[in-house]
DRENDO-1510 file (C-alpha; in Angstrom, 1 decimal, always signed):
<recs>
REC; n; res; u; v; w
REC; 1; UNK; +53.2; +112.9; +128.4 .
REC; 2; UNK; +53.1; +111.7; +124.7 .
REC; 3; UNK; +51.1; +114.4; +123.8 .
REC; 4; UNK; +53.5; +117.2; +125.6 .
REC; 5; UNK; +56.4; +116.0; +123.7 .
REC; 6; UNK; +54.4; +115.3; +120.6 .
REC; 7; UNK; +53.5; +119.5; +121.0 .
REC; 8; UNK; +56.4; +120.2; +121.5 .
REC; 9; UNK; +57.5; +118.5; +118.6 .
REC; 10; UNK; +55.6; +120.3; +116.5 .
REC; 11; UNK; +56.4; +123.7; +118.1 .
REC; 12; UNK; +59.9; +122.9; +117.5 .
REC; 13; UNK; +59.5; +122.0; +113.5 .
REC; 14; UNK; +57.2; +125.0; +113.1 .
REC; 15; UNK; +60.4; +127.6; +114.6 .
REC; 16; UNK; +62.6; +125.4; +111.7 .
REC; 17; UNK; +60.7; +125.8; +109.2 .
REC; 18; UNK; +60.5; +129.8; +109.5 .
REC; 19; UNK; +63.7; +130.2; +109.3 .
REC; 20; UNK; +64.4; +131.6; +113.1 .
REC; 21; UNK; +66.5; +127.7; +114.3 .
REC; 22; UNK; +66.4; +126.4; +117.7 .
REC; 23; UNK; +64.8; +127.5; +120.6 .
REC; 24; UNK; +67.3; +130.3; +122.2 .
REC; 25; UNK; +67.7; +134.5; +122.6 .
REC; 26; UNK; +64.8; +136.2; +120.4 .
REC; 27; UNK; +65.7; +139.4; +118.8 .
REC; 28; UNK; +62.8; +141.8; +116.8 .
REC; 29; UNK; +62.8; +141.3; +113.2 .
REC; 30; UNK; +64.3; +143.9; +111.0 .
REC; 31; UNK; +62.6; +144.8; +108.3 .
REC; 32; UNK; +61.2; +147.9; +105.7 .
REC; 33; UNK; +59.2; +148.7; +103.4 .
REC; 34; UNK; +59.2; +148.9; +99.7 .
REC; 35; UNK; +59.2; +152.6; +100.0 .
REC; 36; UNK; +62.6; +152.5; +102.2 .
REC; 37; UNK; +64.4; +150.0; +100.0 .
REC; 38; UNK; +65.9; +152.6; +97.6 .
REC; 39; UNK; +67.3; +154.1; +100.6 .
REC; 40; UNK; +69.8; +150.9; +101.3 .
REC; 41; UNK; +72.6; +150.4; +99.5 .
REC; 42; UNK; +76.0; +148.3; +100.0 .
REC; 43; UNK; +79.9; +148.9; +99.3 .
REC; 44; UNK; +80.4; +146.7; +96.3 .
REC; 45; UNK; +83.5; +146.9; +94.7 .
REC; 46; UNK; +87.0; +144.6; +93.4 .
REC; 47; UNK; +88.7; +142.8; +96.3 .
REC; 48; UNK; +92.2; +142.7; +96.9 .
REC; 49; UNK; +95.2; +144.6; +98.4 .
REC; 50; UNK; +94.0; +148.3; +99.7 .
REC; 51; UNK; +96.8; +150.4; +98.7 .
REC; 52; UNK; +96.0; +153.5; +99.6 .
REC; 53; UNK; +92.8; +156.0; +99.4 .
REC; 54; UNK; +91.7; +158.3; +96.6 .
REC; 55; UNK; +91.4; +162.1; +96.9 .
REC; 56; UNK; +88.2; +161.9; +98.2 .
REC; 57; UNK; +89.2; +159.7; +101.2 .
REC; 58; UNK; +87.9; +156.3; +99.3 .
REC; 59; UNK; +89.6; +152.6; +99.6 .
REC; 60; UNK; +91.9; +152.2; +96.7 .
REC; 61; UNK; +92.0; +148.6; +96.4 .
REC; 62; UNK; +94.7; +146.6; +94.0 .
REC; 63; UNK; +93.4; +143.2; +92.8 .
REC; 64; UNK; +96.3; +141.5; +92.5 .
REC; 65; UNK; +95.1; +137.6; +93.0 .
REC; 66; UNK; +93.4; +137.0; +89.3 .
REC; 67; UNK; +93.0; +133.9; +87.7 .
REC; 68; UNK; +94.6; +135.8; +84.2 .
REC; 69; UNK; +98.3; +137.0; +83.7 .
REC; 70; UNK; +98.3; +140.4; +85.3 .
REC; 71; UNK; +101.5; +142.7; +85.1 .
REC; 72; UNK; +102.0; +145.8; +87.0 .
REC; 73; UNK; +104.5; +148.4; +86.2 .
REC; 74; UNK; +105.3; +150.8; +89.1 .
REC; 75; UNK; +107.9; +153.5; +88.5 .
REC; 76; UNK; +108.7; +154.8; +92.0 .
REC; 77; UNK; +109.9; +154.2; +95.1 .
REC; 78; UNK; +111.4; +150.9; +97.5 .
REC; 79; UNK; +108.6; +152.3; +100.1 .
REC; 80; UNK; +105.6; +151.7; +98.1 .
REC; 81; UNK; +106.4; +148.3; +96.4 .
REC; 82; UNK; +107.8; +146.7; +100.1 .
REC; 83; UNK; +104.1; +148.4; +101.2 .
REC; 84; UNK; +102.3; +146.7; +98.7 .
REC; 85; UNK; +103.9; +143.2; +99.2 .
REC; 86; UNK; +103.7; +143.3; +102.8 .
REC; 87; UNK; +99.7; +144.0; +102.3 .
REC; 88; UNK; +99.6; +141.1; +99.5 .
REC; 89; UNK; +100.8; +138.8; +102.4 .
REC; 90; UNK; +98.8; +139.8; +104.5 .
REC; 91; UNK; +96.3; +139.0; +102.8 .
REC; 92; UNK; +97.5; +135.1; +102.2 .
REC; 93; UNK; +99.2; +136.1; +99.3 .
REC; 94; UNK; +102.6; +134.3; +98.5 .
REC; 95; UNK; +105.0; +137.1; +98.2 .
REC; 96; UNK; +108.4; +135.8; +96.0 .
REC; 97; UNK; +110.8; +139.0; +95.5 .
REC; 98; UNK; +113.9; +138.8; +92.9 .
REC; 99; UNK; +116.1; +141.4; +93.9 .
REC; 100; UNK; +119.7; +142.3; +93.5 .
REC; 101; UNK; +119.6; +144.6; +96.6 .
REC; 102; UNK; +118.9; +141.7; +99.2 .
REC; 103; UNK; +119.5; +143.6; +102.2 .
REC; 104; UNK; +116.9; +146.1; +101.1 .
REC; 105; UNK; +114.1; +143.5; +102.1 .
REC; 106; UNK; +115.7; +141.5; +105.2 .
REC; 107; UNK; +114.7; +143.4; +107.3 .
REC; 108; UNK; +110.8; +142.4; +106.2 .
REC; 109; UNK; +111.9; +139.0; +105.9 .
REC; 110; UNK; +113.0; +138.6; +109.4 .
REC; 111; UNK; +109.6; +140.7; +110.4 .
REC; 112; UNK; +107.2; +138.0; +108.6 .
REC; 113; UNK; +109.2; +135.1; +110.5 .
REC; 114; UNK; +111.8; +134.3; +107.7 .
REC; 115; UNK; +110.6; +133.9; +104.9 .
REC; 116; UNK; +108.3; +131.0; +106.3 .
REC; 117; UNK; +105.2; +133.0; +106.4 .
REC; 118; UNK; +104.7; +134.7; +102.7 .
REC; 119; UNK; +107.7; +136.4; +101.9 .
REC; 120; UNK; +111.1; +135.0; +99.9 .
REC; 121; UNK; +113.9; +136.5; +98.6 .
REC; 122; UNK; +115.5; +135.5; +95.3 .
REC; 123; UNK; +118.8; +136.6; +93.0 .
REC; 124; UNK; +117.9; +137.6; +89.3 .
REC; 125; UNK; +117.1; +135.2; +87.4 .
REC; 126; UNK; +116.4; +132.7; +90.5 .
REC; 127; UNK; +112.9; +132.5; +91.1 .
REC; 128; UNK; +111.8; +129.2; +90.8 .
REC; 129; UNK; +108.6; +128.0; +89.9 .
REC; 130; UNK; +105.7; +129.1; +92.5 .
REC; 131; UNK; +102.8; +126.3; +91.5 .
REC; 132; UNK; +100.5; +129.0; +92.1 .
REC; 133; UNK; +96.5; +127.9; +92.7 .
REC; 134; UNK; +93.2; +129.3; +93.6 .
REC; 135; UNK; +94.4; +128.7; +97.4 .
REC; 136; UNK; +97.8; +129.6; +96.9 .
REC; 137; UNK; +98.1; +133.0; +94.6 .
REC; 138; UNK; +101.5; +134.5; +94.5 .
REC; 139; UNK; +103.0; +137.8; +93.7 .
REC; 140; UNK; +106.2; +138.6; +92.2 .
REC; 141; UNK; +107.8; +141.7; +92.5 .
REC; 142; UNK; +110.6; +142.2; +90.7 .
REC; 143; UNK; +113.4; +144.6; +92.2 .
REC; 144; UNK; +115.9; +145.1; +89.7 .
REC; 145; UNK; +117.4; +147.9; +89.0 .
REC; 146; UNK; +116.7; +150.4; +86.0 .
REC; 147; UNK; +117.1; +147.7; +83.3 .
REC; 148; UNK; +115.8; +144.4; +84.7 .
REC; 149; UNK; +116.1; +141.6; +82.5 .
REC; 150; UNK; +113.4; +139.6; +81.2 .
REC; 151; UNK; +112.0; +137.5; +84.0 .
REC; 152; UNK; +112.2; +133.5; +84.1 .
REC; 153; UNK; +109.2; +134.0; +85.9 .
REC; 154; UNK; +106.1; +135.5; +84.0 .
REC; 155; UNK; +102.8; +136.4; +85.1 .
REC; 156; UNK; +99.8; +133.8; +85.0 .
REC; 157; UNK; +97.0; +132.6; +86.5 .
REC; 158; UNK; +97.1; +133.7; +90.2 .
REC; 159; UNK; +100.4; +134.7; +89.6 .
REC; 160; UNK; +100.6; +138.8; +88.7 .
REC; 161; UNK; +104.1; +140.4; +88.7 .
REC; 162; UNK; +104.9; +143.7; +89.6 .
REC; 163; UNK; +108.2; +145.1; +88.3 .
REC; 164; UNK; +109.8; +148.0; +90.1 .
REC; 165; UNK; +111.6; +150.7; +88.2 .
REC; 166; UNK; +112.9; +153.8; +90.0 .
REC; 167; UNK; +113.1; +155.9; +87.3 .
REC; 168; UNK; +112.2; +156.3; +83.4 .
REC; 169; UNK; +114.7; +154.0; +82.0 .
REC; 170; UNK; +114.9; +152.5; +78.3 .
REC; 171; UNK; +113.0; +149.0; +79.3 .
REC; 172; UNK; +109.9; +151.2; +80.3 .
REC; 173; UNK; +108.1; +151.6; +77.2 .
REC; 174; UNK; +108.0; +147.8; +76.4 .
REC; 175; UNK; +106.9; +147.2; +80.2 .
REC; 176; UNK; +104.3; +149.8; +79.9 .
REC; 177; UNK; +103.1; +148.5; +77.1 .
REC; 178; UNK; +103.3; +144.3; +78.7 .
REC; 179; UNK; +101.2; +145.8; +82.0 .
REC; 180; UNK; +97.7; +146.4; +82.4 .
REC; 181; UNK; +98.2; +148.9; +85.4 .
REC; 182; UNK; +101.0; +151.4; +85.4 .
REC; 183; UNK; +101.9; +153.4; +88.9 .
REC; 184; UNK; +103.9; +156.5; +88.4 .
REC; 185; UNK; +105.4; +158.2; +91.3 .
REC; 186; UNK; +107.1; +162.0; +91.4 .
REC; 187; UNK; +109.2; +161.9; +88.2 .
REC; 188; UNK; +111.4; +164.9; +86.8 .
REC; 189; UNK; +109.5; +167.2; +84.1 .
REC; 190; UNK; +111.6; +165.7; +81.7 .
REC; 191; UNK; +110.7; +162.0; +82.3 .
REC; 192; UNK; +106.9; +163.3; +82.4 .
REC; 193; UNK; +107.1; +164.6; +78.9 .
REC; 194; UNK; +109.3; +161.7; +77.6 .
REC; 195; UNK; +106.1; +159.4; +79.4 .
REC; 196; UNK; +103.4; +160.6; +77.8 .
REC; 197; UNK; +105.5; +159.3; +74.7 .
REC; 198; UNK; +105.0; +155.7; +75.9 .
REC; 199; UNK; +101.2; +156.1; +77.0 .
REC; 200; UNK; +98.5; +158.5; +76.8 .
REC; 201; UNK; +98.6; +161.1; +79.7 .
REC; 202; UNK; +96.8; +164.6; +79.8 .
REC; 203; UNK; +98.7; +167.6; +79.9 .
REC; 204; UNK; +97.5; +168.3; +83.7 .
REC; 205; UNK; +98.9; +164.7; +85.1 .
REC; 206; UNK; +101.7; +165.5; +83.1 .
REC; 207; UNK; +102.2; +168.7; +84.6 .
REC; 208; UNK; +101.6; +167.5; +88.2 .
REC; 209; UNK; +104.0; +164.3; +88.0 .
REC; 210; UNK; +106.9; +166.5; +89.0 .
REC; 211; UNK; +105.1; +167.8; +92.1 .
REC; 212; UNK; +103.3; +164.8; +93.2 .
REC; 213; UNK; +104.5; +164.1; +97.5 .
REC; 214; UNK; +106.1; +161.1; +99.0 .
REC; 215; UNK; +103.5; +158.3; +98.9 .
REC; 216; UNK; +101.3; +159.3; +96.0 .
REC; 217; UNK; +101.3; +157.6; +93.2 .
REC; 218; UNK; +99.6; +158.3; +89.6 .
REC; 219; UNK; +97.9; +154.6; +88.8 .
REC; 220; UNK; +96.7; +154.4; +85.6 .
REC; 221; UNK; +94.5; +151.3; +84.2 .
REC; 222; UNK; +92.8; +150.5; +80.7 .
REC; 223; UNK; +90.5; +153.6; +81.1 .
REC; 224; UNK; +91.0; +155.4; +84.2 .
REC; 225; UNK; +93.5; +157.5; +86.4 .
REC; 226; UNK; +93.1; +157.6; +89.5 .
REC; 227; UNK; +95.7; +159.2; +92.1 .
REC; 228; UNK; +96.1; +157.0; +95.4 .
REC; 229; UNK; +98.0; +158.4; +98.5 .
REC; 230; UNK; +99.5; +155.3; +100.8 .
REC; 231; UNK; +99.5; +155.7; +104.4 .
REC; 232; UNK; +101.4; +153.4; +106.0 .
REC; 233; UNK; +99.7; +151.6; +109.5 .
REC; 234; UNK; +101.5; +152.2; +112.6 .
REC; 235; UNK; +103.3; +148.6; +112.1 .
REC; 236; UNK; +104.5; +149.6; +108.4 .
REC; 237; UNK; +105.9; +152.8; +110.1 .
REC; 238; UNK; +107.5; +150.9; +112.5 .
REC; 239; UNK; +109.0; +148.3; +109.7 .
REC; 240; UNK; +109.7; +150.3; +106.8 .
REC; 241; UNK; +109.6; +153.9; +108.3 .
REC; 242; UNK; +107.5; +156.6; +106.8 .
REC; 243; UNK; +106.2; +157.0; +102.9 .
REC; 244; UNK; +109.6; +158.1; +101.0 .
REC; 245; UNK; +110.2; +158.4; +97.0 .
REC; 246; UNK; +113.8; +157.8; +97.1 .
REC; 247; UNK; +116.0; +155.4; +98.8 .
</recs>
């Protein structure tokens, strides 16, 4: 008997120690050779808030929950700034909007249970502090007209801020400059021309700014463009209705 359990025993430690645990269902091994390894390869890229996909069909993903200040600037639409929040809180983001148009964003108040689950609305100039963390990042979109004054609440770490305009108004350039990502929506020829004033833009986004269609939006980082189309989820639909520039 001692020597059954004493083989046993030893079966058991030799299963530990190559790596396959207890005793249970046995599957083949996987494995290749070094020949085949080139062929693998994985999806690695920034993780955050998928906004939307490129024009070849890609993820667009926003990383919005940084441990540095990070400001966005989107000039555009209620749609695609109530899309973005309600995917930042989803994703157990802290969502604190400062609005003067509070009825604009009951409705996704009452949605998320609320404001008790990741969503709160604030006056101007009423935000109070967030005491953001590692575990608890926030954003803060600010909904405040053309001219929104300057917020009591800045970006910091794990606390970006994305300030809505809806068109090309007189704050813009100094926002432009304060963001590091700036989302431009369908604009009029004339705001085009009087943007590429305030940041470099090519004379073919320029061109296709006054044509772009409800839901896309130009974003445009430290060095890159990249055009993102947001399709809302059959949820969003049902919350916010379908991808609009104005409101």
């Amino acid at each position: 008997m001692t020597t059954a359990v004493s083989v046993a025993g030893e079966r058991a430690r030799a299963l530990l120690r190559s790596g396959f645990g207890l005793i249970g269902p046995r599957h083949a091994r996987h494995s290749v050779s070094v020949d085949q390894l080139d062929a693998l390869s994985l999806p690695i890229g920034d993780d955050g808030v998928v906004i939307g996909v490129d024009p070849e069909g890609r993820p667009s993903v926003l990383g919005l929950n940084r441990p540095t200040p990070y400001d966005v600037t989107l000039i555009g639409g209620l749609w695609t700034a109530q899309v973005i929040a309600l995917r930042a809180a989803a994703t157990g983001a802290r969502v604190a909007v400062e609005t003067g148009r509070p009825g604009a964003w009951m409705q996704m108040v009452h949605a998320m249970g609320g404001g008790q689950n990741g969503l709160a609305v604030h006056e101007v100039g009423r935000v109070p502090p967030q005491g953001t963390s590692p575990g608890t990042p926030v954003l803060v979109v600010r909904d405040c007209g053309m001219q929104p004054p300057r917020g009591r609440v800045a970006s910091g770490p794990w606390q970006s801020v994305l300030t809505l305009l809806p068109y090309l108004s007189p704050v813009a350039p100094r926002l432009i400059r304060q963001a590091r990502l700036v989302g431009v929506q369908r604009i009029s020829p004339d705001e085009a021309a009087e943007l590429s004033r305030a940041m470099p833009l090519p004379a073919a986004d320029r061109e296709a700014l006054p044509t772009l269609p409800d839901g896309v939006t130009l974003w445009c980082g430290d060095r890159d463009r990249q055009y993102v189309m947001t399709q809302p989820t059959e949820a969003e639909v049902g919350l916010l209705g379908m991808a609009r520039r104005m409101d």
